[in-house]
N, C-alpha and C positions, 0 to 999 in steps of 0.2 A: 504494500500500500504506500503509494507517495503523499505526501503531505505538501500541497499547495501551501509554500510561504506568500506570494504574492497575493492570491486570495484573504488570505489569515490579516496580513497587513492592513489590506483593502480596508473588512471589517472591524478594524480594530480604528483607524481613521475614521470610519463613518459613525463607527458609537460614539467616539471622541468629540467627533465635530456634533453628534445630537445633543451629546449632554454640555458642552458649551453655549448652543442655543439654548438649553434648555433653561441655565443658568441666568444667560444675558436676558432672556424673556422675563423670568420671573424677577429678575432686578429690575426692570422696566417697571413692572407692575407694583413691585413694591418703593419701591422711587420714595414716596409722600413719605414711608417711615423712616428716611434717611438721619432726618432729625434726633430718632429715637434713639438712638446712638454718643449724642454728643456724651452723654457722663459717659460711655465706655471708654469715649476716646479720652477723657481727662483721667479718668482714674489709670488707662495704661501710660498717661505722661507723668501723672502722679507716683504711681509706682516704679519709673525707670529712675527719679528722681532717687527714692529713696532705696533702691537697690542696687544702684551702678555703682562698681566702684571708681568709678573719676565724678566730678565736678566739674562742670560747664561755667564760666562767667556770666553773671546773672544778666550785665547789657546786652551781651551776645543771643544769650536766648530769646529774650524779649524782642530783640529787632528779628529774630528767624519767625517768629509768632509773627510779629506786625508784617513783614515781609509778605509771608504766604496770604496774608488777609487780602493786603492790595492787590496783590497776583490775580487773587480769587475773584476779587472787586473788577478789576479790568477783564477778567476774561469769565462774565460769567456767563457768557453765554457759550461758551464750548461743553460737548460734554462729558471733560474729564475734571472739570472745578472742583468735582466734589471731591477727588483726590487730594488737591491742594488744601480745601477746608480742611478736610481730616488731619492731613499734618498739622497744619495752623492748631488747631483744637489740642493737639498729643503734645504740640511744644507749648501748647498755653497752661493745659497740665505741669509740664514740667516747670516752666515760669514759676507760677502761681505757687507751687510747693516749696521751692527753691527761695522765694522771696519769703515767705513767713515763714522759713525755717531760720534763716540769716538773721532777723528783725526780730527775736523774742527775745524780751528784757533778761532771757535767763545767764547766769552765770554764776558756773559750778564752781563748788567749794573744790580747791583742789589738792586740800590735804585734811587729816581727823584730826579733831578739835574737841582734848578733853578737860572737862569738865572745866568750862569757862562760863562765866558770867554772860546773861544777854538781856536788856531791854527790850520789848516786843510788844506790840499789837495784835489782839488774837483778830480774826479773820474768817476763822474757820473753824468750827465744833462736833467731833461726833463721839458721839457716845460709845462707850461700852462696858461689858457687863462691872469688870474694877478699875477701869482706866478712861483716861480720856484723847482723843489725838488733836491736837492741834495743828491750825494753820497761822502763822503768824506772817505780821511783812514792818516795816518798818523797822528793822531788826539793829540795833546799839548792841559790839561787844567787846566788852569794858578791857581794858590795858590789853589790845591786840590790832595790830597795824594790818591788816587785811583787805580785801574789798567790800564795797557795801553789798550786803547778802538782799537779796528782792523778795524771796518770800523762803519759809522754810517749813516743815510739818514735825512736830515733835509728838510723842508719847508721855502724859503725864500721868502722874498718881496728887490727886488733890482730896481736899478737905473741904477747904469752905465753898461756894457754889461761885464759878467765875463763868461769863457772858460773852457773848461775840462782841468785840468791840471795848472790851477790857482790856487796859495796860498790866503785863506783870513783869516782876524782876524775877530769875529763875539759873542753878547751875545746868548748865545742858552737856552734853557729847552730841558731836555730828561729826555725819561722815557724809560725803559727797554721792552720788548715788549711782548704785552698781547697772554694771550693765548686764548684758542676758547669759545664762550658764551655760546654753546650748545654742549650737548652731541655727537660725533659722527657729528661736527662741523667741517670746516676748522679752521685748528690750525696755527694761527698766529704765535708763538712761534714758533714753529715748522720749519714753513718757515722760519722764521729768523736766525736757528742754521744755515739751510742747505746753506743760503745765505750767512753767515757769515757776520750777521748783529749785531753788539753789542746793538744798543740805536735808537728811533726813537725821532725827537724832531721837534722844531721849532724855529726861530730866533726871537730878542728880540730885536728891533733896527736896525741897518743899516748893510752892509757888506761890510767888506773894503777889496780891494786888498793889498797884501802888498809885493808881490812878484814874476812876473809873471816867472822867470827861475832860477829859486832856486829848487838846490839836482835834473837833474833826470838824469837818470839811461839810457842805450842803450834802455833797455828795455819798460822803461817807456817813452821814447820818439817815439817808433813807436806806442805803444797804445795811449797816448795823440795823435797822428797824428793824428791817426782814428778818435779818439773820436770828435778833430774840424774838420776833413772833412765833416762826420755825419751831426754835429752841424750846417757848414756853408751849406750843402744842403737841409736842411731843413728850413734854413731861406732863399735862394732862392726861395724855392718851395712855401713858405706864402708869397713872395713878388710878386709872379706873379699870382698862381691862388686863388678864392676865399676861405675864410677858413673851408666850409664843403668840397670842392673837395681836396682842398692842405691837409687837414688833412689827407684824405684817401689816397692822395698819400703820404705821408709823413711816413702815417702805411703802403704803400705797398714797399717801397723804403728803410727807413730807421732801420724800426722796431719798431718805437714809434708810439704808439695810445695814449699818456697821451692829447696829443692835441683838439683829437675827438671831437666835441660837442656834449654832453649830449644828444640831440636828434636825432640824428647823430645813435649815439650808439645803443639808445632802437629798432630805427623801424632796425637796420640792425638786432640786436637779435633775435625781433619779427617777421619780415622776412625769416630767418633762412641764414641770409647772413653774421653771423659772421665772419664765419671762413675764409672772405675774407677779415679782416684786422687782423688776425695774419697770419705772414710770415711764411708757415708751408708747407708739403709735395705738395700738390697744387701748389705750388708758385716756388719753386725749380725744380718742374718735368715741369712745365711751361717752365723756362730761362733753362732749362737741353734742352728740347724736343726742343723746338727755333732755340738754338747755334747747336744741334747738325743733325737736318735736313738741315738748313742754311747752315753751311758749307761742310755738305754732297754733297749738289745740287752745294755749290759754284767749291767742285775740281771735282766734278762727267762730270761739262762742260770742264774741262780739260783734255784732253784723254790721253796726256803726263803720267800725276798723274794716273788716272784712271788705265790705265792699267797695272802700275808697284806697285801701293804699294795698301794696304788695307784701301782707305778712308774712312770707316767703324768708321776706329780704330783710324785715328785722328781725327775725328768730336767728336772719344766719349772723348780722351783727353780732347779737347779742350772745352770740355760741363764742365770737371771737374776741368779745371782751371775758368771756368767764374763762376760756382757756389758757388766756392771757394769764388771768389772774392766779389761776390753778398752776402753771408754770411759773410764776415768781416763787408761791408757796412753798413748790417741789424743790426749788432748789437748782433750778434752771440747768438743769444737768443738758450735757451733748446732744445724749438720744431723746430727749424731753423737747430742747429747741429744733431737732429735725421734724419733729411728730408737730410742732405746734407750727411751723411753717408750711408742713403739708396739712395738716388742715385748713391753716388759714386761705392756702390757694385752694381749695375747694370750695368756702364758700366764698372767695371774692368769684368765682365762675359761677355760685348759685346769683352771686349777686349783678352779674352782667350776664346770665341766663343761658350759661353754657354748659356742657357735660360737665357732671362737677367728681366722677370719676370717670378715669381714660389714663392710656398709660403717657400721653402727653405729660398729662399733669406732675404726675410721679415722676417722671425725664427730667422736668422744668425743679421739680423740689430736690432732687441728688445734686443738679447743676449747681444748686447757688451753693446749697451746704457743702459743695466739695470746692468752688471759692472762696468761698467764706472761710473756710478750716478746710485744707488739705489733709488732712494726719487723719479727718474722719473718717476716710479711709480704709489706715489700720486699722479700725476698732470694731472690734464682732460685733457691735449691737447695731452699725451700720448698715455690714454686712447681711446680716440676717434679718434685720427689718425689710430692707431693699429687696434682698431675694424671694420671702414672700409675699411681699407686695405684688411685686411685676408678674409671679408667678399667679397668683390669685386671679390677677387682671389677665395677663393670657389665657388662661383655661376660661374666663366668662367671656374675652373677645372670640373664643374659636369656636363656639357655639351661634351657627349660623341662623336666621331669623326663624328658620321652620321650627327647629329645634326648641327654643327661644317659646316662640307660640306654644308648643305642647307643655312646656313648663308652665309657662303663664295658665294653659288651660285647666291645669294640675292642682297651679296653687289657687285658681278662682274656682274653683266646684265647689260646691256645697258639705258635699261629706266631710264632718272633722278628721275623720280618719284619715282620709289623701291628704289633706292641709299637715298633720302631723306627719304623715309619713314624706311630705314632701319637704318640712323644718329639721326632721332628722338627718336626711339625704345629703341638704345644702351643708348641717353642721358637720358630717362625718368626712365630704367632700373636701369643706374648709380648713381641718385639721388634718387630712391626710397630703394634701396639698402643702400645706403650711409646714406640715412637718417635713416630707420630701427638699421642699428650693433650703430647709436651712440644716440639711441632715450635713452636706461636707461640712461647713462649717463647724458645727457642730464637735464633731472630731477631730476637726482642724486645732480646734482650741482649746477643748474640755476634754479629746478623747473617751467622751459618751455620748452614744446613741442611746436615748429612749426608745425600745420599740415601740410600748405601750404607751406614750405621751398624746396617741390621739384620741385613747381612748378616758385619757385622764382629763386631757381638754376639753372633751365632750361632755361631760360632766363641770366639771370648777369653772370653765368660761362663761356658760351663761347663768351662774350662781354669782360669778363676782359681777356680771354686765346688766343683772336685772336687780341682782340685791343688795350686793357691797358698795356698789359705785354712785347708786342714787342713795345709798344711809351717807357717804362720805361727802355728796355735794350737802345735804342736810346737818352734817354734823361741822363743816365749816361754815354755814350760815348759821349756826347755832351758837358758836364759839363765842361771840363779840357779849356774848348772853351769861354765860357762864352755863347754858342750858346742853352742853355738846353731848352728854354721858345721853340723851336720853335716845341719840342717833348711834352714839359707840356700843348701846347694851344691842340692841336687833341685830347691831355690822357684827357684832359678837357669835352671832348662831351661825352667819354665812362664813366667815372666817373659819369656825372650829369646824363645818363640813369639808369645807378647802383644804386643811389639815390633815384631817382622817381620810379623805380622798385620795391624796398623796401619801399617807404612810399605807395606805393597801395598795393603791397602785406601786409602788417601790419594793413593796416585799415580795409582791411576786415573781418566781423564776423565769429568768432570761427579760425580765424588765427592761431589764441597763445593757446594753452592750458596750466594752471596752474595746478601743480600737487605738493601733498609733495613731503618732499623727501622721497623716500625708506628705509627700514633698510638698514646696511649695507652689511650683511650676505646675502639677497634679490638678492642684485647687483652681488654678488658675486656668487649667484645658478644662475641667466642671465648669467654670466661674462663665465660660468665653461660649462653652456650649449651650447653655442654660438662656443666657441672651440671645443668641442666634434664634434657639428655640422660641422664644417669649416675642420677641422684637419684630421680626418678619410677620409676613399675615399669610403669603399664600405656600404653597406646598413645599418648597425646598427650605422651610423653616425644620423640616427632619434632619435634615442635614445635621441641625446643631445636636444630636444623638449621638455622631461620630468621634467628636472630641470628649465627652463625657462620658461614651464609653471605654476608650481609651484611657484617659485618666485616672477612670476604677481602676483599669487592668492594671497601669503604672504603679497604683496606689498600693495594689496585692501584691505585686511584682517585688515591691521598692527591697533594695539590700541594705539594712541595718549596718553598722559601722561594726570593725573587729574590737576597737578597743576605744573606750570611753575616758577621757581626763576630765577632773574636774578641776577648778580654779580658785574652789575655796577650801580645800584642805590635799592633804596628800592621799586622793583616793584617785584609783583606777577601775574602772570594771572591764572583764575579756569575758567575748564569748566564744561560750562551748559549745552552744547549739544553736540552730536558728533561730529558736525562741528562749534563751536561758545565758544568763550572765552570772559571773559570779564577781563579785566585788572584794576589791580590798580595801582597807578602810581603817580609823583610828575611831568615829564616831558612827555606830549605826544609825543616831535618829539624823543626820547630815540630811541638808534642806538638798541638798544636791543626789539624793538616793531617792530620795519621797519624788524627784522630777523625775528622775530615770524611768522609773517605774512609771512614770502616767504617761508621759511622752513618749516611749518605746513598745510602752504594753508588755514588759517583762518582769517573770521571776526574779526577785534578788537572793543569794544567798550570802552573807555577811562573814569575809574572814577578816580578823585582826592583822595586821602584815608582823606583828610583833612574833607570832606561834610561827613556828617553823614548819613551812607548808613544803613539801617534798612530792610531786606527781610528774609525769610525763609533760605534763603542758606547763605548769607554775610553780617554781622554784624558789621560796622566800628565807631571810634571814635576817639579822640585823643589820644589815650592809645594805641590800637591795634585793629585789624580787626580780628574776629573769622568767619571760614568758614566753615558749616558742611557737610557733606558727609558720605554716607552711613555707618549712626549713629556712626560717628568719627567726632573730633574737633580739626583742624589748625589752631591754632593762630599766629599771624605775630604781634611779639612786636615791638612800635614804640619808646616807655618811656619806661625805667627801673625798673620803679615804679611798674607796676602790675605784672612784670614777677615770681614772687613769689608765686603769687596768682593763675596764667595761668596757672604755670607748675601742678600745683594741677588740675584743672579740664578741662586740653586737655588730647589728645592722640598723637600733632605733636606739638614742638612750636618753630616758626622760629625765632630768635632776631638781629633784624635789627639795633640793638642800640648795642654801642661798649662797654658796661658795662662786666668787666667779671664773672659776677654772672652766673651759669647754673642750670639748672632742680637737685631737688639730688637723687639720689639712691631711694628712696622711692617713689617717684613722678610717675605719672603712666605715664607722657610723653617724649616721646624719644625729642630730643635736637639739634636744630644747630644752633650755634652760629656765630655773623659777621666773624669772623676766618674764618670757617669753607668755608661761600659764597664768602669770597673775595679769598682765597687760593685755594679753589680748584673748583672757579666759577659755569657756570650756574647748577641752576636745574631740574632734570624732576623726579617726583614722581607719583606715579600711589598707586590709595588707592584699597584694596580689603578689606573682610571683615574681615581677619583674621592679617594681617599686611600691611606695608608702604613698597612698594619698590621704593628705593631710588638710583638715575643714578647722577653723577655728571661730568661736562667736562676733570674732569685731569683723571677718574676712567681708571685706567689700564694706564698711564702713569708715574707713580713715581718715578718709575725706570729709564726710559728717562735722557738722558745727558740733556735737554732742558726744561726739568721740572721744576717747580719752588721747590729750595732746602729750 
């Protein structure tokens, strides 16, 4: 049998050339959703910004932005402008991060500071169960030539009751703020530039008031206002209900969880009912949808009103003056001012009478808040608000008008039964949906999957949306009264359902699943496919299934590192199996084992290096522990003394001892020295048979304002 190659060719050309029409057709037809893109494209200028490692000079980018714009501008009637936008947009991203990362008042403490004296302004208050944290700024410290510190957070232990907006004199330690333990870690650092946090510490003795209206400002007298109204409703709220309910109401009122109890916390995780104690788009379109049916129905009984003005339009007003105000209370957290900006663009469209959801809308609310604060970002709650949002809104735009009508015809029938059975459908729909666009993440960050979280949702969401949420708008109009307990005792029954809801959902087996984390790039083929999918309208929006399924693959694929270093003591872990490490260690509760273990999804077993560990693979003593591996030798000096000797007959050698002697030129072993693990912290190396490759937490950061210099 011969096998026509010219034929074979033929075919293989004519599929090619179909499925490029195929492509350039449905890009035609989807053209108008061009728009819906623009956050994708800043968030990938956003994130080139903060994961490159070089730096661009900030005029240079900004005129490649302005550049591409005018290009656009003069040529827009060709039809590849849109190309040129697209960059314009990716380098405005970059811009835009780049400029408010340069421009933050922060600057880091760049040595520990103990136990010195500081004047301070508190700023900032949370609670907890025996201590208190503070924020302070203004910060005096007494007999030390240093830079002036911009804001700082300390850890107190107090006595007499102190206020936001209180001068105290106090001994402190601070220490400048570390950066991430693991590669592709959350970056402490990091957070702290954007926070504008100079120093973390802790008190050292007592704290005294020493001036309670001393220096403020107009301005500083309405934010102190806030900050003890806050303050004095939250210790109402602990005075009246028990402190697992009062806490959760305290997180849904105030915006503080520091309260929480610790087990409080896990089974709401483990449940999948976090995202019910931060104050986020949920909770906002909650007290939005409330106020603004509530007083729909209140002027709608007025026919006077009714039939002369559009009660429409001042219900939605008035949704966006209470949300306002509900957002001062909370504490005007990140995910709180993204939730009340997308709101607010909802009803300024009910009030110029436009679709007041679409996923325009939600494009147009990522855009500012990823101007406005680039670093939002990084931050899961971003992430996972966006994701399902957009996802929500795709699954109701793909439902075509036929479709559309049999629902409708569904939910207007008469029998209560379809009517229920059609409010269950929508909620199990909502929560399985909801839980799917924020499952990477998910993992990504916390390493838990809820399986069961839709079916915990399914239940505590419309308990908190029908019965917590309207006691909570009643028991802050209640407040000014002294009357609030008689709105906290009812939120009290919904609360301790919420409760017990989550500790049954948590107990039951394979609840939680534990998973690593993903690479990062992984997240980001989910992140890229997920859009595609959502974003497009007509048929080769499947497409976006290809990178996402990929991703998984990557994700199950990914190869764990051979040997782990950590940065905060002299501990190593090697592994023995693909899922099993064994550690050596001086400390087993080490904050740096409790990560390993969440981040890798791995068994620890805990050796001392101190015992004399003697096996085929790990060889310890008081000198240093030699570890071999596919016919290579990591040695981990602990004494100085034999480091001379090691560097002759290894291929790695790590030295945990501050001597500055290293390996020389001659030596067949490459070298890292304590410098090397304290500067540019944790490790991950992965041995092959031809070389070491070597990942360290600051790699691709150096450049960074927040680096350590």
């Amino acid at each position: 049998m011969t096998i026509n190659i010219k034929n074979i060719f033929y075919k293989f050309n004519l599929n090619l050339t179909n499925y490029i029409v195929y492509l350039q057709d449905s890009f035609q037809k989807d053209r108008d959703r061009l728009v819906l893109w623009v956050p994708v494209l800043l968030s990938f200028g956003i994130g080139f910004y903060f994961y490159l490692p070089f730096a661009v000079p900030f005029i240079l980018a900004f005129f490649i932005s302005l550049i591409c714009f005018v290009c656009a501008f003069l040529l827009r009637k060709k039809s590849f402008v849109w190309l040129i936008i697209s960059y314009g947009i990716l380098n405005l991203g970059f811009t835009v991060a780049q400029y408010q990362a340069e421009h933050k008042k922060t600057f880091f403490l760049t040595r520990s500071l103990k136990k010195v004296e500081i004047t301070a302004r508190i700023v900032g208050l949370d609670q907890f169960s025996n201590r208190q944290r503070l924020t302070l700024d203004k910060i005096n410290i007494a007999n030390m030539s240093i830079h002036q510190l911009h804001r700082i957070k300390i850890t107190a232990h107090t006595k007499e009751e102190i206020r936001v907006g209180d001068w105290i004199k106090t001994f402190v330690n601070l220490d400048p703020p570390n950066s991430r333990l693991l590669p592709n870690d959350f970056d402490f650092r990091r957070q702290a530039w954007f926070d504008e946090v100079d120093a973390f510490g802790y008190t050292v003795g007592l704290v005294d008031i020493i001036n309670k209206d001393f220096h403020k400002s107009f301005s500083d007298q309405i934010f102190l206002t806030i900050e003890n109204i806050r303050h004095k409703i939250t210790q109402d709220i602990l005075s009246i209900l028990p402190i697992d309910q009062g806490s959760i109401a305290v997180a849904l009122m105030i915006g503080d969880q520091s309260i929480i109890p610790k087990n409080i916390l896990n089974i709401m995780r483990d449940s999948g009912l976090a995202h019910l104690l931060s104050i986020s788009g949920l909770h906002i379109s909650m007290v939005a949808g409330l106020l603004f049916y509530s007083i729909r129905a209140l002027f709608a009984g007025i026919s006077f009103i009714t039939l002369r003005y559009s009660v429409k339009k001042w219900a939605a007003i008035c949704s966006i003056i209470g949300c306002f105000f509900y957002l001062i209370l909370s504490g005007s957290a990140v995910p709180t001012q993204r939730s009340f900006l997308m709101i607010m663009i909802v009803m300024v469209a009910i009030l110029f009478d436009r679709q007041p959801i679409s996923m325009r809308l939600v494009v147009w609310a990522a855009t500012i808040i990823l101007i406005i604060d680039p670093y939002n970002l990084l931050k899961p709650s971003f992430q996972m608000s966006f994701a399902a949002v957009t996802a929500l809104i795709a699954v109701y735009e793909y439902f075509d008008t036929k479709t559309k009508n049999r629902i409708r015809d569904l939910k207007n029938y008469k029998t209560q039964i379809n009517k229920i059975i059609f409010w269950i459908i929508g909620l199990i729909g909502t929560s399985l949906i909801a839980t799917l666009a924020t499952a990477p993440y998910a993992v990504f960050y916390f390493n838990k999957l809820p399986l069961m979280g839709f079916i915990s949702n399914m239940i505590a969401v419309p308990i908190t949306s029908f019965w917590i949420m309207p006691w909570i708008m009643v028991a802050f109009i209640l407040f000014p009264f002294g009357l609030e307990h008689w709105a906290l005792w009812p939120m009290e029954w919904g609360l301790t359902i919420v409760i017990k809801i989550a500790a049954q959902v948590a107990q039951w087996k394979g609840a939680i699943l534990f998973l690593p984390s993903p690479p990062l790039f992984c997240l980001v083929l989910i992140t890229l496919g997920g859009c595609w999918v959502c974003l497009w309208k007509k048929s080769w929006r499947f497409l976006g299934f290809l990178p996402i399924i990929l991703g998984l693959i990557l994700t199950f694929t990914q190869k764990f590192p051979d040997i782990i270093v950590s940065n905060q003591s002299n501990t190593f872990a090697f592994k023995t199996t693909p899922q099993f490490y064994n550690t050596v260690t001086q400390n087993k509760n080490g904050s740096e084992i409790n990560l390993w273990s969440k981040k890798i999804n791995i068994d620890q077993r805990y050796i001392l290096f101190r015992d004399k560990i003697n096996n085929n693979q790990l060889k310890c003593d008081y000198w240093a522990c030699r570890y071999k591996i596919k016919e290579k030798i990591i040695t981990f000096i602990y004494q100085p003394e034999v480091l001379e000797e090691e560097c002759k007959n290894s291929d790695l050698v790590i030295n945990f001892t501050y001597s500055s002697q290293t390996c020389l030129a001659s030596d067949r072993a490459e070298f890292l020295s304590k410098k090397d693990i304290t500067n540019k912290g944790g490790y991950f190396i992965w041995v092959t048979d031809e070389e070491f490759k070597i990942e360290n937490s600051k790699q691709n950061q150096e450049s960074k304002p927040w680096a350590f210099k």
